[in-house]
KOLMI-16172 format. One line per 8 residues: their letters; for each residue x, y, z of N, C-alpha, C. Coordinates in nm, 2 decimals. Layout:
! KOLMI-16172
A	X Y Z X Y Z X Y Z | ...
***
This chain:
! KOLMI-16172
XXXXXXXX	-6.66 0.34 -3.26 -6.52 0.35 -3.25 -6.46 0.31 -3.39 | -6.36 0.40 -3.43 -6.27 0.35 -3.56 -6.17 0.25 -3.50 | -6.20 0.19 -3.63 -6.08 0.07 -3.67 -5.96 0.14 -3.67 | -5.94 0.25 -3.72 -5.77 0.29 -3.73 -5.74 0.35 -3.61 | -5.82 0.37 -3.52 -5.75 0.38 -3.32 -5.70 0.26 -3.28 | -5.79 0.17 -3.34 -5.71 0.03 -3.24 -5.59 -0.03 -3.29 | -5.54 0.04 -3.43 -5.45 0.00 -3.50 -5.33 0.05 -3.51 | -5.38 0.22 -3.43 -5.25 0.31 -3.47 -5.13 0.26 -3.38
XXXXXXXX	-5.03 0.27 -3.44 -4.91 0.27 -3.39 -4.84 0.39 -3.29 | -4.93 0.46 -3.17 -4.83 0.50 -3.07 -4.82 0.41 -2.97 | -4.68 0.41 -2.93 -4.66 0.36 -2.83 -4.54 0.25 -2.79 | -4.50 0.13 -2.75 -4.44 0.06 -2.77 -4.46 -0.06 -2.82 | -4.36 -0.14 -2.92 -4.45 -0.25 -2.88 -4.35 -0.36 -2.75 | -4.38 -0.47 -2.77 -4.34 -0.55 -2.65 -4.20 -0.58 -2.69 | -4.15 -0.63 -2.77 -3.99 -0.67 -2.86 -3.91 -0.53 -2.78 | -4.00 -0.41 -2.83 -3.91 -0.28 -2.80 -3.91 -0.25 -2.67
XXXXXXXX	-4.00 -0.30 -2.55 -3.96 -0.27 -2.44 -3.88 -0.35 -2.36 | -3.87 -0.49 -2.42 -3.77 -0.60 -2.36 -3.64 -0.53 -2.42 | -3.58 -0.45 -2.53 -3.42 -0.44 -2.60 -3.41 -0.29 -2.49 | -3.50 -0.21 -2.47 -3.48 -0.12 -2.40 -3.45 -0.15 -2.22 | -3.52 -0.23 -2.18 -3.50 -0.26 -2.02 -3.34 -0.39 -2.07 | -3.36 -0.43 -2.15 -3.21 -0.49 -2.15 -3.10 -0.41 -2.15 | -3.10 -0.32 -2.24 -3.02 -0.23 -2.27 -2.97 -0.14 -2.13 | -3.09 -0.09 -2.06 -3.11 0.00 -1.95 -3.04 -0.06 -1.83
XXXXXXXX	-3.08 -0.22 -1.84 -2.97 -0.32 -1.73 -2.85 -0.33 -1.75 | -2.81 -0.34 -1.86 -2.67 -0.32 -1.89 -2.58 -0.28 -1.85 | -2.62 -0.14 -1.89 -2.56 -0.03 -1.83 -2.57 0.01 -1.73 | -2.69 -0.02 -1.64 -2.65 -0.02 -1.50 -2.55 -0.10 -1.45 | -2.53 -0.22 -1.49 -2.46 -0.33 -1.44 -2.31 -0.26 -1.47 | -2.27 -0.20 -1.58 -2.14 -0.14 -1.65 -2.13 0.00 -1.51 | -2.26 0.09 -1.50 -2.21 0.14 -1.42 -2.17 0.17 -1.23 | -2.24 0.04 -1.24 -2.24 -0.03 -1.09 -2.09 -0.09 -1.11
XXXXXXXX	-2.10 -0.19 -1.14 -1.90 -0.21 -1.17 -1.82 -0.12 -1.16 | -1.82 -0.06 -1.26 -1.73 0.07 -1.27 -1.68 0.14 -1.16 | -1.82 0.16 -1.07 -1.73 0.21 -0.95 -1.72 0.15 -0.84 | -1.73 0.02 -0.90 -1.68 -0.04 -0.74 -1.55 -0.08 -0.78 | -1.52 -0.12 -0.88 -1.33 -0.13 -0.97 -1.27 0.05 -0.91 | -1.33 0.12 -0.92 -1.26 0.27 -0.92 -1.24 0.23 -0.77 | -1.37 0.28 -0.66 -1.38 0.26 -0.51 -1.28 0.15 -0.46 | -1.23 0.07 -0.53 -1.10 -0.05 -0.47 -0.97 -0.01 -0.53
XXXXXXXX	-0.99 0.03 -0.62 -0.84 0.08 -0.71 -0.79 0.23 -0.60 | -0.93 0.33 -0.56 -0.86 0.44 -0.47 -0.83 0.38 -0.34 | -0.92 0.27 -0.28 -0.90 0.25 -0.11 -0.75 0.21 -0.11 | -0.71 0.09 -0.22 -0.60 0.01 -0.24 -0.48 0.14 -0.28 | -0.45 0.26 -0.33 -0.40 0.35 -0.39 -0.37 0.41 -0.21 | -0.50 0.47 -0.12 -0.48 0.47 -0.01 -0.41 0.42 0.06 | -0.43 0.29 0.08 -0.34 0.13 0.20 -0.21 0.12 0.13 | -0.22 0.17 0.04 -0.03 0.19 -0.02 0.03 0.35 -0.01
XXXXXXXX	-0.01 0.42 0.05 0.02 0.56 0.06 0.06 0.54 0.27 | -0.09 0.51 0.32 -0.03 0.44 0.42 0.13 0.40 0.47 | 0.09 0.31 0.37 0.25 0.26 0.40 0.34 0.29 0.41 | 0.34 0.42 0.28 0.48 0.45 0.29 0.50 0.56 0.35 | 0.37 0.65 0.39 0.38 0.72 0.56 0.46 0.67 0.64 | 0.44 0.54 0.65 0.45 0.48 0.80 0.61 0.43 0.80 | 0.68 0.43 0.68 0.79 0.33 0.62 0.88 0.50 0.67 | 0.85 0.60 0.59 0.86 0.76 0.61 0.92 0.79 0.81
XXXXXXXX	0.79 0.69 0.82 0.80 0.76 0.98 0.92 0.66 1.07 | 0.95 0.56 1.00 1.01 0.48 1.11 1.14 0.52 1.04 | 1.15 0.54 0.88 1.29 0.61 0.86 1.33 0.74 0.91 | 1.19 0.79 0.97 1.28 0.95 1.05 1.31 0.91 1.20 | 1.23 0.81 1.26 1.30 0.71 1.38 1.40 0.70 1.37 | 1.45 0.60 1.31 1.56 0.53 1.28 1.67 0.58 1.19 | 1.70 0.70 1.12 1.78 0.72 1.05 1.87 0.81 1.16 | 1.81 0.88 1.21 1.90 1.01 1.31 2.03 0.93 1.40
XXXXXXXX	1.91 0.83 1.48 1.96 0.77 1.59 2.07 0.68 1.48 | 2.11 0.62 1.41 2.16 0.54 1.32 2.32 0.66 1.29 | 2.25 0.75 1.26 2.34 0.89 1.21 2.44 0.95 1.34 | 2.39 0.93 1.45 2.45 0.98 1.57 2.44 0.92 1.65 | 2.42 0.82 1.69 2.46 0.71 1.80 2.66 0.70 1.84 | 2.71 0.71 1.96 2.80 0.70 1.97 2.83 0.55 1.94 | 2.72 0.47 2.03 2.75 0.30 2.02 2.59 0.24 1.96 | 2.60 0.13 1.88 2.49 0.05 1.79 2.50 -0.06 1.83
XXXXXXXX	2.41 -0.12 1.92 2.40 -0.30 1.93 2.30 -0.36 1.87 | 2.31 -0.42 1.75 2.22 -0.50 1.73 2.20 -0.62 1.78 | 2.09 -0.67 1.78 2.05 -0.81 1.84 1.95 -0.88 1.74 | 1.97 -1.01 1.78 1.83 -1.03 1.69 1.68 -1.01 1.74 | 1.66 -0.95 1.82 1.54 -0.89 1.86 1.53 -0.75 1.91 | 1.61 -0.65 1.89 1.67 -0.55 1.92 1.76 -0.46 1.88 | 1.74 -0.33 1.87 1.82 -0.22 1.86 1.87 -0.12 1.99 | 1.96 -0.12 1.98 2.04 -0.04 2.11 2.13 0.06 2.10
XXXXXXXX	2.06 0.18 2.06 2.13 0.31 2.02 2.18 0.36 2.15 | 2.32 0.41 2.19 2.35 0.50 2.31 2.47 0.61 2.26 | 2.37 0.77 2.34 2.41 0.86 2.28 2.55 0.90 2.32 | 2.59 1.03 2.28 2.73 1.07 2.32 2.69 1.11 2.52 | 2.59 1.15 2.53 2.53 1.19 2.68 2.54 1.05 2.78 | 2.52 0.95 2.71 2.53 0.78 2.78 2.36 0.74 2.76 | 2.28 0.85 2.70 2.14 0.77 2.72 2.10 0.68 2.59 | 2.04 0.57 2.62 2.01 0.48 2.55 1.87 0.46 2.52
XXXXXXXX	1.87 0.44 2.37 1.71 0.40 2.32 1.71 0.26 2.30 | 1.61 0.16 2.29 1.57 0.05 2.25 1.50 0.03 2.16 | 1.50 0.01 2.05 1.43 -0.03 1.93 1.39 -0.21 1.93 | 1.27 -0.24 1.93 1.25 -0.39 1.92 1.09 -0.36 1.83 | 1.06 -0.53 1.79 0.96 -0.54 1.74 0.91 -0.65 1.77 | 0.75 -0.64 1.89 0.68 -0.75 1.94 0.55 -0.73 1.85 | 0.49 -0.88 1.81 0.38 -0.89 1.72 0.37 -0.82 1.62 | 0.46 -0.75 1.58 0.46 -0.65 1.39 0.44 -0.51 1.47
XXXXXXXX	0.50 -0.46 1.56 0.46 -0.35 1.66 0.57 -0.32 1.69 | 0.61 -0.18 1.62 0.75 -0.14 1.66 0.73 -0.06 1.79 | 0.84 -0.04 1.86 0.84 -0.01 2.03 0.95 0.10 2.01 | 0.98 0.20 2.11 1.11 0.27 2.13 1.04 0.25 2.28 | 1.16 0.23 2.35 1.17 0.15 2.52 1.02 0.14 2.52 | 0.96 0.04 2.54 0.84 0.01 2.56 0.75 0.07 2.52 | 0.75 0.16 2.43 0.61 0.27 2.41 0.62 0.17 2.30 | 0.44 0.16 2.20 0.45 0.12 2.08 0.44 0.27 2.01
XXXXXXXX	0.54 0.26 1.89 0.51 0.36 1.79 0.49 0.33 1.66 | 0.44 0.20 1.64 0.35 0.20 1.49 0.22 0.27 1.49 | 0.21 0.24 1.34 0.03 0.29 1.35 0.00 0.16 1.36 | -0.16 0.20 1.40 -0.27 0.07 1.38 -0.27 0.01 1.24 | -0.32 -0.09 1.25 -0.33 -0.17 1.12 -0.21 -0.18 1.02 | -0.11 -0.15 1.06 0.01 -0.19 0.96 0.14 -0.30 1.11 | 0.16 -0.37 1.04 0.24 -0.49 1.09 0.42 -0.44 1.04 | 0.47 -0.49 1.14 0.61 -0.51 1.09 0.66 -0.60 1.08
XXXXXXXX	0.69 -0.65 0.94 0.79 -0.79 0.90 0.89 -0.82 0.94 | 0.96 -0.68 0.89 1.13 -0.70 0.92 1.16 -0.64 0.94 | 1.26 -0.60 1.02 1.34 -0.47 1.08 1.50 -0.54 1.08 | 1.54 -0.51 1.00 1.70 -0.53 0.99 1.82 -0.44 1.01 | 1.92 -0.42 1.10 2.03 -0.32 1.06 2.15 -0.41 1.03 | 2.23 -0.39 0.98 2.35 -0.43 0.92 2.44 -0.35 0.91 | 2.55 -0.41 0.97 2.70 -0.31 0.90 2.70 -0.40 0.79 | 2.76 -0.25 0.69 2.77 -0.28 0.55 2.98 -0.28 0.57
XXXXXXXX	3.00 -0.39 0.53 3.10 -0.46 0.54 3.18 -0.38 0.35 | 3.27 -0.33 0.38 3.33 -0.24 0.25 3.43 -0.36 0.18 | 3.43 -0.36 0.06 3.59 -0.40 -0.02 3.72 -0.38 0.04 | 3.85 -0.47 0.03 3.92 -0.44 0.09 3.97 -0.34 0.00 | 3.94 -0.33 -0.09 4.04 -0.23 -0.20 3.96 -0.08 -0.21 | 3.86 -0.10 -0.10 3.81 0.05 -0.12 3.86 0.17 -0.09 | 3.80 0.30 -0.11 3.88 0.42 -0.02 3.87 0.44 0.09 | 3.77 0.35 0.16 3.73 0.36 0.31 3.78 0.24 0.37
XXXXXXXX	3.87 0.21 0.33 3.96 0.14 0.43 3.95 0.04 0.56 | 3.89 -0.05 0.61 3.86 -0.05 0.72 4.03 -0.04 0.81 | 4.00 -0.03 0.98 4.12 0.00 1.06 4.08 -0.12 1.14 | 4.20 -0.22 1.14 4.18 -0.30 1.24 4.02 -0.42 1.25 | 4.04 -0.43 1.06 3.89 -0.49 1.05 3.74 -0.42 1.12 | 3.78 -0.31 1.13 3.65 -0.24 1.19 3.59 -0.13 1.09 | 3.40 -0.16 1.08 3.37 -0.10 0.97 3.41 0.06 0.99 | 3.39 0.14 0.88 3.41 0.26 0.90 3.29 0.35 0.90
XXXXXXXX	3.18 0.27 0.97 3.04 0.33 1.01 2.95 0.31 0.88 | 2.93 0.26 0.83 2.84 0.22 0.69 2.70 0.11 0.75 | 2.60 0.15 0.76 2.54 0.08 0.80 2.38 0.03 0.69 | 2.34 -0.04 0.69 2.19 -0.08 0.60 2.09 -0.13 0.68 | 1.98 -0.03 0.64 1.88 -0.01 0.77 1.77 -0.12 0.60 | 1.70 -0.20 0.68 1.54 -0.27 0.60 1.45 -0.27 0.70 | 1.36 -0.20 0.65 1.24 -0.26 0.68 1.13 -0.30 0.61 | 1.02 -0.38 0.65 0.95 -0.49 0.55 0.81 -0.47 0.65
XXXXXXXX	0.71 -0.36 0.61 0.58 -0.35 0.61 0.45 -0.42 0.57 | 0.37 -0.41 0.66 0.26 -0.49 0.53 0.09 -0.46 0.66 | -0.02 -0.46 0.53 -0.08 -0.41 0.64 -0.22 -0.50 0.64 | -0.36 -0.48 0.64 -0.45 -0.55 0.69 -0.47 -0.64 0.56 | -0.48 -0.56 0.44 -0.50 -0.62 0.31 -0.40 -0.71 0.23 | -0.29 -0.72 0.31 -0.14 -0.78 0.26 -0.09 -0.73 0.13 | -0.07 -0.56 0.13 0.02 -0.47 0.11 0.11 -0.47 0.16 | 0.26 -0.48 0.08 0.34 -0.48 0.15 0.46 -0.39 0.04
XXXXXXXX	0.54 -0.36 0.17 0.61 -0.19 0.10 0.76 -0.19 0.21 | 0.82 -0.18 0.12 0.96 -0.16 0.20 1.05 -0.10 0.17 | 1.17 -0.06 0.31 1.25 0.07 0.30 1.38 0.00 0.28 | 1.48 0.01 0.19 1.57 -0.03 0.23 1.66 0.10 0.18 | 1.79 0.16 0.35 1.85 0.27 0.28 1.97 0.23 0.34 | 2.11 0.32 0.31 2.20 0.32 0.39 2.27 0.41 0.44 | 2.31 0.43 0.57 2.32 0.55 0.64 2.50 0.52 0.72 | 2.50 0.63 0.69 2.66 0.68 0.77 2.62 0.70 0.92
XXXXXXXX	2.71 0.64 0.98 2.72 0.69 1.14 2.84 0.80 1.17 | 2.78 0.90 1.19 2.89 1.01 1.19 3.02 1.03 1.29 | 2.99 0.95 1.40 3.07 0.95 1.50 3.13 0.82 1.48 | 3.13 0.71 1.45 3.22 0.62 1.40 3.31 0.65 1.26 | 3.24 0.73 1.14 3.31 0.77 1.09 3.41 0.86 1.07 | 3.37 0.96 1.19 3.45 1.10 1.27 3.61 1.00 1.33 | 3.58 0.91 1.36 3.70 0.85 1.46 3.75 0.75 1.37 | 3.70 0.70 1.19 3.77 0.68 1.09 3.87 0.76 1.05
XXXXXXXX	3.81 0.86 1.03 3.86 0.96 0.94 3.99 1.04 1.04 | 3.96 1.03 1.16 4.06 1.13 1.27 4.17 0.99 1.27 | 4.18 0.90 1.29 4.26 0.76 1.27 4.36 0.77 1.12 | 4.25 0.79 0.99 4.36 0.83 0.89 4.45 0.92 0.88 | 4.42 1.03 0.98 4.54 1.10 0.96 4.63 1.12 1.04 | 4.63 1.03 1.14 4.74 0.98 1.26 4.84 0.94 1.21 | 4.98 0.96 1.24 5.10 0.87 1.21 5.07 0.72 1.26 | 5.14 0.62 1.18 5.10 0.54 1.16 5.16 0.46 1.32
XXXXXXXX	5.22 0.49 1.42 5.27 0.47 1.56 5.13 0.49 1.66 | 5.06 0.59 1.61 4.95 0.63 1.68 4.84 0.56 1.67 | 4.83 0.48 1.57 4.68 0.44 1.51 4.65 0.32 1.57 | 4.71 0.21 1.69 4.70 0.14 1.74 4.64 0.17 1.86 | 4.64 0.33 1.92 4.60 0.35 2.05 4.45 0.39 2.07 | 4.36 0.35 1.94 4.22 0.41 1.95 4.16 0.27 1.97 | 4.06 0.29 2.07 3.93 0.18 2.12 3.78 0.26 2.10 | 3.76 0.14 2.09 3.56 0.12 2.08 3.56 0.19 2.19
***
């Protein structure tokens, strides 16, 4: 056997296979990361899309009935729309679980915070005038979502009530003898 087989240089030596398996870990480790930062950045991109589905859905609940309710009772545990027909809906929220008369209509896994309506109380120097201290239907609807991961996403809008505003506006143009004889 020759001396220069046992000497030739194919192959690796040991230095070079420890920088290569380091190297090779590396970059697994860079690409194992990588997508688990991506895979949480989409689920999280998801559970916020969610939400505002859901924020979407209770504002198409809630905006109509707000828009055309003849009468609005809020409570603090309660919403009480009744139509021009006399029928009434109930809006409440038990355990983060919105309800219309006892059905629940949230989704799963998303909670309800807050559910607020408010009359939006106008300037006295505005163009909308209140009559007899009574709003002229301006109302501010919030809600305050949040869901398994404590995402949290909220609606805040403000809606005209058309039939309280209809009997503003039919009051402004009453002689001023007449405008004492309108009721709630």
């Amino acid at each position: 056997m020759r001396f220069s087989l046992l000497t030739s240089e194919k192959g690796f030596t040991l230095m070079e296979l420890i920088v290569a398996l380091g190297l090779v870990t590396l970059l697994l480790v860079l690409v194992v990361t990588g997508s688990i930062f991506v895979e949480r950045f989409v689920h999280d991109w998801s559970d916020r899309d969610k939400l505002t589905e859901e924020l979407i859905f209770i504002g198409q609940e809630l905006i109509p009935k707000l828009e055309r309710s003849q009468k609005i009772h809020v409570s603090s545990d309660s919403l009480v729309f009744t139509s021009g027909d006399l029928r009434t809906t109930t809006i409440f929220v038990d355990s983060g679980i919105l309800h219309r008369n006892s059905q629940p209509i949230s989704r799963a896994g998303m909670r309800v915070e807050t559910l607020t309506v408010t009359r939006l109380i106008l300037p006295e120097d505005s163009s909308l005038v209140n009559l007899d201290n009574r709003p002229s239907g301006l109302y501010t609807l919030t809600v305050v979502l949040s869901d398994s991961r404590g995402n949290i996403d909220t609606l805040r809008t403000t809606v005209r009530n058309g039939y309280e505003y209809f009997k503003y506006s039919q009051a402004q143009t009453l002689p001023v003898q007449q405008q004492g004889i309108l009721t709630d």
